[in-house]
N, C-alpha and C positions, 0 to 999 in steps of 0.2 A: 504494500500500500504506500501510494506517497500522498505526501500532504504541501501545502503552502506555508512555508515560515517567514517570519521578520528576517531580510539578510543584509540590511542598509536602513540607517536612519540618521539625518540630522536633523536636530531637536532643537526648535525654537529659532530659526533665523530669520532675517529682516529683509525684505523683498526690499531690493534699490531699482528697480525699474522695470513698468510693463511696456512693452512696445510691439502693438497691436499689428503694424504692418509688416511685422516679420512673419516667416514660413510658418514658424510653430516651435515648440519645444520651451524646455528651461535651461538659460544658461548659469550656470554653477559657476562660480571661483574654481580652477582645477586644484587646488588644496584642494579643497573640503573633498573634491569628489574620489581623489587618491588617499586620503586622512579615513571616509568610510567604505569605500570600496566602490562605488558607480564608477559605472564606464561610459563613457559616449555611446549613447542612442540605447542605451537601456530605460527601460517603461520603468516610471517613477510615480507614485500616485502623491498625490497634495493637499493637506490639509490647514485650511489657512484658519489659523487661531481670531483674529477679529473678527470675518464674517460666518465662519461654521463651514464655507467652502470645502467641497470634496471633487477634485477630479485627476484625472490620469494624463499623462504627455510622455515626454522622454528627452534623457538628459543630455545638454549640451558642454564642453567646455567654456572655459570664460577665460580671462587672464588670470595669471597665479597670483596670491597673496593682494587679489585686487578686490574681495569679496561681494564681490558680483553674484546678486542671486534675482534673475530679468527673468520674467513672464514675458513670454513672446505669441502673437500669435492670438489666435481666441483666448488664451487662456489670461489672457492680461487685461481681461474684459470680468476675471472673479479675483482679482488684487488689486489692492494700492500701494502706490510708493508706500515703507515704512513700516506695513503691515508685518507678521509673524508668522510662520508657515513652519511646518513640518515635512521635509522630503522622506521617504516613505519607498524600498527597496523589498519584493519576496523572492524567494528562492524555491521550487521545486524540489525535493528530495523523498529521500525514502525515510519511514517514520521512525525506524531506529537510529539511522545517521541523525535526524533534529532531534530527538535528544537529548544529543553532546552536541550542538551546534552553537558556537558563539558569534552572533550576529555582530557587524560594525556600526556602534552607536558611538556618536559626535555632539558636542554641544558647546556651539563657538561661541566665542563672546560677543559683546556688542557691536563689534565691528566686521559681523562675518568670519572672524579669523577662529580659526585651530587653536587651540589652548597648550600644545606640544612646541 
């Protein structure tokens, strides 16, 4: 049997910009997305703590230690600048590997950044 676990999460960060006329996707700070494990164009679902928002995209790189976290796309039509959001990683496996599974959780400080 396999099941869906938590395999990436960063906790609590601050959206610096939606920009509507872009393709789509989220662009990350590439820290944070190497700090908990996303990759480019991996499905990330979002839950954005001031309006109760829930939906799904997929992640982009941004500049490093530039903590860029941009709603592009539709998606920048359920954020505001400054808002708080949760990016949000599952992983597929089999039920005895999750486990022992130690998921990558992150929780940058106020400026987007890695605390490491």
């Amino acid at each position: 049997m396999q099941i869906e676990v938590l395999k990436s999460k960063i906790h609590r960060v601050k959206v610096t910009g939606a920009d509507l006329n872009y393709i789509g996707s989220i662009t990350i700070d590439i820290a944070l997305m190497e700090a908990s494990n996303i990759i480019e164009g991996e499905k990330v679902s979002i839950v954005n703590i001031n309006n109760g928002e829930r939906f799904e995209t997929y992640a982009i790189p941004g500049p490093r230690n530039s903590g860029e976290i941009t709603l592009n796309g539709p998606a920048a039509r359920r954020v505001q600048k400054d808002d708080i959001i949760i990016v949000i990683t599952y992983a597929l496996m089999d039920f005895e590997e999750a486990k022992t599974f130690s998921p990558w959780i992150i929780f940058p400080n106020e400026e987007n950044n890695t605390l490491t």
